[in-house]
Every structure is written in C-alpha cells, then in structure tokens.
N, C-alpha and C positions, 0 to 999 in steps of 0.2 A: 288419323293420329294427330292429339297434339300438341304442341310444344310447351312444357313446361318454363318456370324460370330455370336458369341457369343454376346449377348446385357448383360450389369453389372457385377458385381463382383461375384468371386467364393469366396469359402472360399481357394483355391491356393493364388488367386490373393490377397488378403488382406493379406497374409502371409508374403508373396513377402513385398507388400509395407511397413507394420511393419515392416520387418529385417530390408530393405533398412533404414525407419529414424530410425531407431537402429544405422545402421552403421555411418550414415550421423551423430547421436551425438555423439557418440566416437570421430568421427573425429573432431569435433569441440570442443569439450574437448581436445584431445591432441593438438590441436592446438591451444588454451587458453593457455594451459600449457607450452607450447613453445612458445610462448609470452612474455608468463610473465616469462619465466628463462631469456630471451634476454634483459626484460626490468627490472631483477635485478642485470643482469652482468653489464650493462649499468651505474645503480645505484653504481652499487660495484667502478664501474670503473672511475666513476667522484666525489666517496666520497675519493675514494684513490688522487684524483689529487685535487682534493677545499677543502678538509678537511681538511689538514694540513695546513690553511692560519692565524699561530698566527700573533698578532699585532705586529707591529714595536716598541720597545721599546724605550722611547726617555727620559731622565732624564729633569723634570721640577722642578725650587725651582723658591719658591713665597717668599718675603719674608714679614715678619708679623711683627705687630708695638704691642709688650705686654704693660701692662699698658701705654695707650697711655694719658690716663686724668691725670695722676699724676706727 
C-alpha cells in the first residue's frame, strides 16, 4: 500500500497559516506607520514653507464727510 499526499488541513498546517497572517499584519502595520511618519514630515515640511505667508501690508485712508447735513 501507498501513501498518498496528504488531502486537508492538519492542525501543523493551520498554525503555519495563522503565524504567517500574523506576520503579513504586523507588516502592514508597520508600514501604515511608516506612511503616515513620511506623510507628516511632508506636512511638517510644507507648513514650514506656506505657513509663514502673512499679508502684504498696504496703508489705505478713506476719507470721511462728519456731519455732512449740517
């Protein structure tokens, strides 16, 4: 008689496959995480250069008619 492969899952093989998406979400965690540091240095880095955009300061005189009916 002789042996065949293996048909289904052992309790090995389903071990196996847990750690692995174990490991497969870590990695997509830390590379979530690394991300989003790239896309706050980014932030950091365009608040530093467009943040400092005060207005042009420009002196306006209107000038104004006081008791104009009298």
């Amino acid at each position: 008689m002789t042996t065949g492969p293996r048909r289904g899952f052992g309790h090995e093989d389903i071990d196996k496959i847990r750690k692995r998406d174990d490991d497969r979400g870590m990695g997509r965690i830390f590379k979530a995480l690394i991300y989003l540091a790239i896309l706050a240095a980014l932030g950091l880095v365009g608040f530093a250069y467009f943040g400092d955009m005060a207005p042009r300061r420009i002196p306006v005189s209107v000038p104004v008619m006081l008791n104009a009916g009298e």
